[in-house]
N, C-alpha and C positions, 0 to 999 in steps of 0.2 A: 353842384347841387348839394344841399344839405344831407348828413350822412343820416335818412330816417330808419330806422333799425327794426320797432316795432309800434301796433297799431296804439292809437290813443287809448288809455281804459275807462273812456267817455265814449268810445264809440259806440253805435248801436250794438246791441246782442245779439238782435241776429241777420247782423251783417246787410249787405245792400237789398234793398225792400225789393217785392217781386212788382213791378211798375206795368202798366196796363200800356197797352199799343194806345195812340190819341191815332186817329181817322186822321189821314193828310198830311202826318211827318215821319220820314226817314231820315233813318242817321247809320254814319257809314265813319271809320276812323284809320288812320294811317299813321307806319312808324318813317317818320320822312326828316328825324334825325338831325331838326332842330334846336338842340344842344344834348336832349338823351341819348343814350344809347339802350337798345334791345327794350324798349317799351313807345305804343304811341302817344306821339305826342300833339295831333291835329286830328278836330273832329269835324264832320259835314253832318249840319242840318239842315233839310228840304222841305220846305213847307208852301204844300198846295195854293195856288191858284183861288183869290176867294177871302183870304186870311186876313184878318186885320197884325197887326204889330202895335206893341204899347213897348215903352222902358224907362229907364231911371239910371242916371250915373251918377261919377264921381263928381264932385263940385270942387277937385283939386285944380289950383291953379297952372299946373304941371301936368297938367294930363294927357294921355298917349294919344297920337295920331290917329289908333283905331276909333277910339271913345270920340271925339273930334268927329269924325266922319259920319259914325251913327247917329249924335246927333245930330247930323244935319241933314240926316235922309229921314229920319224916325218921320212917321205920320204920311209921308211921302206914298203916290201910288202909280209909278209912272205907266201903266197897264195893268188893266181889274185882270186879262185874261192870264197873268204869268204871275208864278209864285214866289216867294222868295228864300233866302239861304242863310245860313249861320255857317263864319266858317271860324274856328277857334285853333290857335296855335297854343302849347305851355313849351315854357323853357324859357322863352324871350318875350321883354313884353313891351319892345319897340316904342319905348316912351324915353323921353328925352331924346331924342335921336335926330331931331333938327327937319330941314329936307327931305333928308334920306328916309327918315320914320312917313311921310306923307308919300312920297315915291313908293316904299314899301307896298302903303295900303291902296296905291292907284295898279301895280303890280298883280297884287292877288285880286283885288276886287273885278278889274279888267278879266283876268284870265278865269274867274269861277264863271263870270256871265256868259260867258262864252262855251266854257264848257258844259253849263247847264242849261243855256239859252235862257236865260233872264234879262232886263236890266240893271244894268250898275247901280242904279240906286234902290235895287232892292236884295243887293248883298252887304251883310253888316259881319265885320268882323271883329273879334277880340282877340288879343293877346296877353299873354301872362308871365311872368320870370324875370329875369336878373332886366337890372334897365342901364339903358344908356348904353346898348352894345345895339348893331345894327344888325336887324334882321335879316338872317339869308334865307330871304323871302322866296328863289328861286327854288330851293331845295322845298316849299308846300306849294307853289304851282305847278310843277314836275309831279306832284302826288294826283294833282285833282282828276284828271283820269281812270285814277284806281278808285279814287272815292267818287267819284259818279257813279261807276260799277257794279261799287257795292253797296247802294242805300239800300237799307232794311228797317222796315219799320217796328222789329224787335231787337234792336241794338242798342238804344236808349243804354243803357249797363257802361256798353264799350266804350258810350260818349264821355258819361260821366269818369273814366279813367283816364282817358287821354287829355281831359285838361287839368290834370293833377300837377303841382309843382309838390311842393312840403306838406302835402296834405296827405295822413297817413292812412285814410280811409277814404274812397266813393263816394259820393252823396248825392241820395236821390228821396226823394218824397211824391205821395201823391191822396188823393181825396176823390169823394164823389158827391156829387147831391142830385136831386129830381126838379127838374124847373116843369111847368104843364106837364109831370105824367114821363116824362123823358129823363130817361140818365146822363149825369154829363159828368164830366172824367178830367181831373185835373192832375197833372204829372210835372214831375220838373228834375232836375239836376244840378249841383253846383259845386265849387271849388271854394276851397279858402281855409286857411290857416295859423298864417302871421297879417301884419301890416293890416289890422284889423280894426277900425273906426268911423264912425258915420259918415257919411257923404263918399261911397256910402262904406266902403272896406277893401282890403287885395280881395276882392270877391270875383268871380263869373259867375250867372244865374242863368237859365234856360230853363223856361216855364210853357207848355202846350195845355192847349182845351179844346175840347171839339164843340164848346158849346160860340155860337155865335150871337157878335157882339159889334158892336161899334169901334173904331179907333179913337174915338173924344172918349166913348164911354169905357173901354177898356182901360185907357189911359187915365182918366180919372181915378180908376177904382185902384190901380198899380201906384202911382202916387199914395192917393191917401194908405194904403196898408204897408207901403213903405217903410213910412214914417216909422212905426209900431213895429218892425220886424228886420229888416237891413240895417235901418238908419236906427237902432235899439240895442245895438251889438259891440262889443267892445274886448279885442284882446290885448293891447298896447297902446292903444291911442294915437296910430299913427294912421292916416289918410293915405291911400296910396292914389296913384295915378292912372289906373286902368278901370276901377271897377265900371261893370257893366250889367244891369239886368232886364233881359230882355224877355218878352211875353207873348206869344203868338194864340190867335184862336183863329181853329179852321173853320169853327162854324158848320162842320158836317153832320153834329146831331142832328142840328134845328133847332137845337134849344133857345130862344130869345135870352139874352142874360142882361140888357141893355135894364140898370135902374134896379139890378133885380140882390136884394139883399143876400140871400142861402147863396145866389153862386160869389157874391162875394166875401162874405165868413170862408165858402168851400179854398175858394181862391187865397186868402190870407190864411188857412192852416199850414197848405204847402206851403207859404211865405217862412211863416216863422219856424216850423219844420225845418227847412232847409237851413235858418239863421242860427237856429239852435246850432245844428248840428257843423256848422261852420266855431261858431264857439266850442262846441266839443272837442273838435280838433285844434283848438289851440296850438301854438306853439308849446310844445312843452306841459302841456296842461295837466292837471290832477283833478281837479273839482269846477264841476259848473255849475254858476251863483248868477240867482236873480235877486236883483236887489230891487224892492219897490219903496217908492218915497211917497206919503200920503199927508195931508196937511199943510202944501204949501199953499202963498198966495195965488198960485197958479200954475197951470199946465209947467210954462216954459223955466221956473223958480224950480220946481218938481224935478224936470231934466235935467235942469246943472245939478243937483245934488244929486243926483242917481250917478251922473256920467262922473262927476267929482268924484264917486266912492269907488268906481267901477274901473276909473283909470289910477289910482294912487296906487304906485308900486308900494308904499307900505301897507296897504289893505290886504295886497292881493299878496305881498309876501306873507305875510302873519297868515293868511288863511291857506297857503302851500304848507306852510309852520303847522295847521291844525290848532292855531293859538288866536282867543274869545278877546282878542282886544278890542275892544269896545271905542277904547281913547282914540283909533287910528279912524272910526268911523267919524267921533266929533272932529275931527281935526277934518276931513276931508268935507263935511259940512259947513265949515268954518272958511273955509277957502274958494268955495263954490261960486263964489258972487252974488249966489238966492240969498233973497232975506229970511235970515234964520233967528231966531231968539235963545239962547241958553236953557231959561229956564222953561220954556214949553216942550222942551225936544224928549223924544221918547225914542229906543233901541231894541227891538229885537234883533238876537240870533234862533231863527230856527222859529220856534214858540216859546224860549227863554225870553222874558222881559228883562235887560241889563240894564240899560238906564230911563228915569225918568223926571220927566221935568226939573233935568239941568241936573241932576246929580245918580248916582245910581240905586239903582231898585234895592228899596229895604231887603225884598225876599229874593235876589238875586244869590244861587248859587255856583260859582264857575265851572262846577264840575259839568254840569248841566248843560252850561254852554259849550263846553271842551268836546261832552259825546257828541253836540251836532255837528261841529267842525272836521270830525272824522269823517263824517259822509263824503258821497261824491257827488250832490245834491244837494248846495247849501243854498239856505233864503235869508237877507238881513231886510229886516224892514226899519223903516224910520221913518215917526211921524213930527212934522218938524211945528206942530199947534197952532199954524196959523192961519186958515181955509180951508177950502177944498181942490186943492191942484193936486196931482195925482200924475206919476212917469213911473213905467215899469221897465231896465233895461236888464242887457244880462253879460255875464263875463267872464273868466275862469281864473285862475290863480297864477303864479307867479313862481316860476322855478329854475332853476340853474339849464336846465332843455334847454331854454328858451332861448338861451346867452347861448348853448351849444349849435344849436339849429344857425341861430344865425352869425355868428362865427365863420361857419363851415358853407353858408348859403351858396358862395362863389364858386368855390373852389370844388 
């Protein structure tokens, strides 16, 4: 594993949020010493009898045997009267693994249903960590006993640790809003660090609500806020093979959320909360940068030029530099594939105007730009003059960690 020394100084201030219990899930975690040692590294979530499940994966062509199986149970309800389970390993993330990666996941998913009296297709698992090594799956069926024992519906904290790989900090988010007169409580947790790019990132997600909902209609709504929040993130540009996010409602408020807009704004805060904060924890990271692109012919023109400026190691180096280069932002515009014009393009850093329409701003002073680049909080906009298409993604900067971190990943 990577040798992580100290916490990101992107992370939150003050430290993991205090998360509200959701009605209908416990979580229970165990050190069953699949690749770490003296920390857990598998967590058990239990969710009630009643629940719907929504999710969203990777669209890598490579993708692990867990992500595989989930989706082909996701929406699945093989009895309304049993509940179902999350069960998350970190250290290994039994992908490229062949056979043996499906054997794996027939192994644990077999022996949680049993020991929690479930159906097997209503246990979905993920895994996380080095790939293309074979999971010794027996060493977290051997644990499920003890993680039976202890689900607790105030452990949410302990989940979000155990499936840390390079991730220097927790991360947990959460929200509320009032649907008829009723409070309803959105919570989540997640991992993520490097191998950070849409479809959707090395992420895991675990998202609870108590308000109840439909599985078309939950899944619909997980989908579209996707898009705008996972699938908007970017530390490397590389796609990995496990991402997973997955989204339970127990439905024990009562709240109806089916169609219902407040629970969904509530529901995509935690989304992007938690994406942020997976960008904070970059590998190696100093500064987190939303870059919005405003002016193109469209939505999807918008996005290549966002992800264009978001993924360029010289963007993201120059802004690890603290250095207002401007040039590295036309140059990643230029490359983009969107249809761009020269002389319509317009540059902010920060609320610095640097360039405009194709050449740079008469009243452009660099100093000016240089203070915003000190932050740890930078914003580059660009408007590219030619519509109204509009992508807002977001990403961190580019540092030597980053080469360290993953250097040392292995070993």
């Amino acid at each position: 594993m990577a040798k992580i020394t100290k916490v990101s100084p992107l992370a939150p201030k003050g430290g993991f949020p205090q998360l509200p219990n959701i009605d209908g899930v416990r979580f229970s975690t165990v050190a069953a010493g699949v690749k770490y040692a003296g920390r857990t590294d598998v967590m058990l979530a239990h969710v009630d009898a009643g629940s719907t499940i929504a999710g969203a994966f990777t669209r890598s062509s490579t993708r692990s045997a867990p992500v595989l199986d989930c989706q082909a149970k996701l929406g699945r309800v093989e009895d309304d009267n049993k509940g179902f389970a999350f069960l998350v390993n970190s250290g290994n993330s039994n992908a490229f693994t062949g056979r043996v990666g499906v054997e794996a996941v027939e192994a644990i998913t077999s022996a949680t249903a049993k020991t929690l009296g479930l159906p097997v297709s209503h246990i979905y698992t993920s895994s996380t960590g080095v790939i293309g090594e074979p999971l010794p799956h027996a060493k977290i069926t051997a644990a499920l006993d003890d993680l039976a024992a202890t689900l607790s519906a105030d452990a949410i904290e302990d989940a979000a640790r155990a499936i840390m790989t390079t991730d220097t900090f927790a991360k947990g988010a959460t929200a509320t809003c009032e649907i008829g007169g009723v409070e309803v409580t959105v919570a989540g947790i997640a991992k993520g660090s490097g191998m950070i790019a849409p479809d959707m990132a090395t992420m895991l997600v675990y998202i609870f609500t108590d308000a109840k909902i439909s599985q078309l209609g939950l899944q619909e709504m997980v989908s579209r806020l996707n898009e705008d929040t996972f699938n908007a993130i970017t530390v490397d540009s590389d796609t990995s093979t496990s991402d997973s996010l997955l989204v339970a409602a127990t439905g024990t408020s009562g709240a109806i959320a089916d169609d219902n807009e407040t629970f969904e704004r509530t529901l995509g805060v935690v989304m992007k909360d938690l994406a942020h904060q997976v960008v904070r924890d970059g590998e190696g990271a100093t500064k987190f940068v939303e870059i919005h692109v405003e002016g193109a012919t469209d939505n999807v023109d918008a996005r290549k030029v966002a992800m264009s400026i978001a993924n360029s190691p010289l963007v993201k180096t120059a802004i690890a530099g603290e250095d207002p280069n401007w040039g590295r932002v036309v140059m990643a515009v230029g490359k983009s594939g969107a249809h761009a014009d020269r002389d319509t393009l317009s540059i902010w850093f920060g609320d610095v105007l640097v360039a405009k329409d194709g050449w740079v701003s008469p009243d452009y002073v660099e100093a000016d730009a240089a203070a915003h680049m000190k932050g740890e909080d930078l914003r580059i906009r660009v408007d590219l003059g030619l519509g109204a298409g509009h992508s807002t993604v977001w990403t961190c900067d580019l540092t030597h960690g980053y080469i360290e971190i993953n250097a040392d990943y292995r070993s």
